[in-house]
N, C-alpha and C positions, 0 to 999 in steps of 0.2 A: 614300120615293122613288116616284114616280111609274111602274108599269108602263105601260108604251107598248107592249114587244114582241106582248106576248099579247093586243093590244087588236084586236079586226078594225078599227075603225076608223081604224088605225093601220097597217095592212097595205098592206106597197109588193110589188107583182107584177111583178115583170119578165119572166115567163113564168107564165100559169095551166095548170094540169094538169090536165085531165079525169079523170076517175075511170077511166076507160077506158084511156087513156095512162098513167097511173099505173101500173094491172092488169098491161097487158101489158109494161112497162118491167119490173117488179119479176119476173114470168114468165121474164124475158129473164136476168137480171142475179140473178135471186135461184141461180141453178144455177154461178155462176162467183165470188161474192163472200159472206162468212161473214153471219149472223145476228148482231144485236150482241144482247146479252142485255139483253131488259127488265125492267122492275119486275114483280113478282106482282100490284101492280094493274092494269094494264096488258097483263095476257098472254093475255087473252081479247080484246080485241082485233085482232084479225086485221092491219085495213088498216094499221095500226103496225109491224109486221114487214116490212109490205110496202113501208110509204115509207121503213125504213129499208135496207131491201136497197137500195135504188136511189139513197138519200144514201151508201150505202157504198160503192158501185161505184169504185172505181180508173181508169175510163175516164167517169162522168158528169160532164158539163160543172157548174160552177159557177152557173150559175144552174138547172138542173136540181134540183143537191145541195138549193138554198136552197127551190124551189119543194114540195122532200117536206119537208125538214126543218120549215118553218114549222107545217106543223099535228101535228109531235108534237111542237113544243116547246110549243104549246098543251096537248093532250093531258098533257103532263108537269105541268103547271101548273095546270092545271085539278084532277088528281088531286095535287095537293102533293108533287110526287115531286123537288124541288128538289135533293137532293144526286145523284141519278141522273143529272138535265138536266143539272149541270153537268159530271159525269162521261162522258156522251157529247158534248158540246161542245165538252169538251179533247180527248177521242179526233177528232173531226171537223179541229181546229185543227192538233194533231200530226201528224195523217193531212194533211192539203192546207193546211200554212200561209202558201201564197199565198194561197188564197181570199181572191177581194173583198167578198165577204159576211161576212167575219171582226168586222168591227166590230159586225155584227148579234149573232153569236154570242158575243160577248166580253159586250154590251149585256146580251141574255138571261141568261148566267151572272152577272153583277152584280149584275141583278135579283133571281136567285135566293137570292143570297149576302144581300144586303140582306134581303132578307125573312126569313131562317134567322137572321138578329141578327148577321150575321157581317160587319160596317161597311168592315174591313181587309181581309179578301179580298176583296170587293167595290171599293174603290176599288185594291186592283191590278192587277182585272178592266179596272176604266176606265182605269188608267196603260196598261196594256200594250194597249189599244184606240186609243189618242191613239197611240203611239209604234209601232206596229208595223203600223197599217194604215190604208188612206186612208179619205176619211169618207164618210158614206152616209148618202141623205138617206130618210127616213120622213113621206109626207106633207106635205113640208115641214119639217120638223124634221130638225135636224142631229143625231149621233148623237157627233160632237166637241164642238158645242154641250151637247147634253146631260150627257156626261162633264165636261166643265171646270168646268159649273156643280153637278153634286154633288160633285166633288172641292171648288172652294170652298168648299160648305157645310160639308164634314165633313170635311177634313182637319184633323190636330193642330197638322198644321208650319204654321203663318204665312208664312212663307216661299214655301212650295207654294201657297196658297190668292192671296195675292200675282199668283205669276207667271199661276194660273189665271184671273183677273179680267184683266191687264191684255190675257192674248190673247184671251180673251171680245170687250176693246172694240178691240182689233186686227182680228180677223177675222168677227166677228159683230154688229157695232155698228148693222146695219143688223136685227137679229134679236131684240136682247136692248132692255132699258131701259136707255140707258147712265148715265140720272143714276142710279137704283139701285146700277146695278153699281159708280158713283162714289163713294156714299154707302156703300156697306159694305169696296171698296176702303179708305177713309180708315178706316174699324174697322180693318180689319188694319195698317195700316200705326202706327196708336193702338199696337197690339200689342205693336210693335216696338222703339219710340220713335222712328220715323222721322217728326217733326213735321213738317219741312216739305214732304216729300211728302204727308202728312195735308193740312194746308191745301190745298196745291194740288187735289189731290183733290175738295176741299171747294168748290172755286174751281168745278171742273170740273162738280161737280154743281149747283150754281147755277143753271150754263146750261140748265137742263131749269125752269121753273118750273113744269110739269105732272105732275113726278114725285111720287109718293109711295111712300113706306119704312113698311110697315106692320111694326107697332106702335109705329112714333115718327109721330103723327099731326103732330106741331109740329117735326119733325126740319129744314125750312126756316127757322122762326125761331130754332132752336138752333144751327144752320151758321150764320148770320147775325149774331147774336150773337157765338158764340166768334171766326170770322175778325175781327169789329169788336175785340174784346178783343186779339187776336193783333197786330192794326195800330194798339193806341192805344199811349202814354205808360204806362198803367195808377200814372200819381201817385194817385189817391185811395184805391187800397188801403192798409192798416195792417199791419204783423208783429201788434200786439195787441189783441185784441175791444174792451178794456175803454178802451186807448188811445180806439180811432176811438168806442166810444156817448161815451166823454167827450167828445171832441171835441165831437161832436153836440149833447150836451146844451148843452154852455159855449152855443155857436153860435145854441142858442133859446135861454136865459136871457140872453145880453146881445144877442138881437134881432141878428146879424151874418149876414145873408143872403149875405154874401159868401161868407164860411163856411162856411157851410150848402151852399151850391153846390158849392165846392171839394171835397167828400169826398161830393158824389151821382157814383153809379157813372156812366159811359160812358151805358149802356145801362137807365139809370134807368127803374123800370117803377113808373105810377099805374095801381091796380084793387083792384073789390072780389072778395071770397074767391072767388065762385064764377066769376070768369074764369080765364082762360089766360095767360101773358106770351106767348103767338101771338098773341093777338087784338091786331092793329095799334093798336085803341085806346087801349091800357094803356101805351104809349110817346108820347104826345102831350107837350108839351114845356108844361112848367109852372112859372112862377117861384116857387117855395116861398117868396122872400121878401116877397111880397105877402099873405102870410097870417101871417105873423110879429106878436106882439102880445104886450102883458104878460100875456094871459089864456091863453097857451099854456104848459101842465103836464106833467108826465110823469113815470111813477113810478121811485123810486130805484132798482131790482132790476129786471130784465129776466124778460118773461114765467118760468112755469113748465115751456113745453111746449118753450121753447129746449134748443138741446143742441149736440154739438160742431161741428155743423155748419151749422145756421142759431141766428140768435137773434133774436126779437121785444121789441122797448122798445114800450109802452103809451104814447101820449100822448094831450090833451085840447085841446080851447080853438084852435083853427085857423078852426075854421068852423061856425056856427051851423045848417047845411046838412047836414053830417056833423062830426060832433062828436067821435068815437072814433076816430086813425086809428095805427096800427102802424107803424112804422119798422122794416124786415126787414134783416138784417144776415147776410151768409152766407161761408163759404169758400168763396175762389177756387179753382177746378179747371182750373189749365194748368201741366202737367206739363212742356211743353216747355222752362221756364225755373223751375229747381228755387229762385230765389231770390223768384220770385212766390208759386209754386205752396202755398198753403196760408195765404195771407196774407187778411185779412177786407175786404169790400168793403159798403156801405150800396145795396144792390140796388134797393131801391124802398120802397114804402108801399102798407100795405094796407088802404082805408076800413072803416070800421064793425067792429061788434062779428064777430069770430072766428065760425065758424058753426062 
């Protein structure tokens, strides 16, 4: 999690406090209002005592409170005194829980909690900052914004993480990346089994063709893909492996391109090893029966490096041009309809020799 509070960069002032007004505030207010006990690291410094007299004050205005509090929440953080910060935060919270700066404070102890490894009290630092207090903005950064999107990251509930995306693109849509937020929305709703929400999702992300979802560099031609899957007929899958390469082979050996066609996937992909199924070229539409020939061969047993999930057939004799070409055969992965979902589809072909 990204500390933002303790960042000066990040520092919103709605009142700056001279050192001077600071001095004589805390003069004023330190003889009518208690000391809050600080850390032993902490307790040589003086002007710490002294911004907390005047955060402590029973009559200091709210933007006052925030304008001492801000630099020993620094101070607190700086010296790693994170279970202390959150324990004057909650005294500051209990003590005045109207304050409008509460979401700051709530922010702060989050942070703190996160950093201590403490993931769960931290996110119900950010629950109870959404729900109990208006938002506040940091620089331009929302601090609702920011809560929503580490509760999606790291909640367990699906559910929660859910409803935290969809107000992301409700009320921040102008803030956030919405095809992102789309694209991991559809993971959770994956989660669920709520498939057709998933699609739609999927739909919604589309709309963005500038987005990208790091670490699925190809996550555009895999949405692309699965939706095509989701809206075919899907006739050319098999319930059995051995079914669909027989089929195949019958289909070369009596030269029936018809055939042959009939049980190439939807989304049939030509390329060699070191491409992508992204790369738009490896979908170019090719009539396999135009290479058909009595010189096309292939061996009885399907590679070695097959396994339950994909399988590789070895064949020969197609083209003088590229002479070795692999017929890839893989399970199907759509869960949405459990009488597909694990059935074998003829994916594509892969030129030349395996690298």
């Amino acid at each position: 999690m990204e500390c933002l509070l303790s960042n000066p960069r990040w520092g919103y002032h709605p009142l700056r406090m001279t050192p001077i007004i600071i001095l004589v505030s805390a003069l004023i207010l330190s003889s009518c209002n208690p000391a809050f006990d600080i850390p032993g690291s902490l307790s040589n410094e003086g002007k710490v005592q002294e911004l907390l007299d005047i955060a402590w004050s029973s009559d200091g205005n709210p933007a006052m409170r925030y304008a001492a509090l801000e630099p020993v929440i620094s101070s607190y953080r700086s010296a790693g005194e994170t279970d202390a910060l959150c324990t004057l935060l909650g005294e500051v919270l209990s003590q005045y829980p109207g304050d409008p700066y509460g979401a700051y404070y709530l922010m702060a102890m989050a942070e703190g909690a996160m950093e201590a490894g403490s993931t769960d009290l931290a996110l119900d630092y950010m629950r109870r900052l959404l729900k109990n207090y208006p938002n506040l903005n940091i620089k331009g950064r929302s601090l609702h914004l920011l809560a929503m999107g580490e509760i999606a990251k790291k909640t367990p509930d699906t559910r929660e993480a859910i409803k935290m995306r969809l107000e992301m693109q409700r009320r921040f849509g102008d803030q956030i990346d919405p095809g992102r937020n789309m694209y991991a929305l559809a993971q959770e709703y994956r989660k669920i089994g709520d498939w057709e929400r998933m699609y739609e999702a999927y739909e919604s992300f589309l709309k963005y063709p500038n987005t990208g979802v790091p670490g699925v560099p190809d996550a555009r031609s895999i949405v692309l893909s699965d939706l095509a899957f989701h809206q075919s007929d899907k006739s050319w899958t098999m319930k059995d492996l051995d079914d669909l390469v027989g089929t195949v082979k019958y289909a070369i050996r009596t030269q029936d391109a018809r055939l042959l066609t009939r049980y190439q996937a939807e989304q049939f992909f030509l390329m060699n090893w070191s491409q992508e199924t992204s790369d738009s070229f490896t979908h170019i539409p090719m009539t396999l029966g135009s290479f058909l020939k009595s010189s096309v061969r292939y061996k009885s047993e399907l590679e070695a490096f097959s396994n339950d999930r994909e399988a590789y057939l070895w064949t020969a004799g197609w083209s003088w041009k590229i002479p070795t070409w692999y017929l890839y055969f893989r399970r199907v992965d759509y869960p949405a309809d459990p009488e597909i979902n694990g059935r074998w589809e003829w994916a594509g072909i892969y030129f030349g020799e395996r690298l």
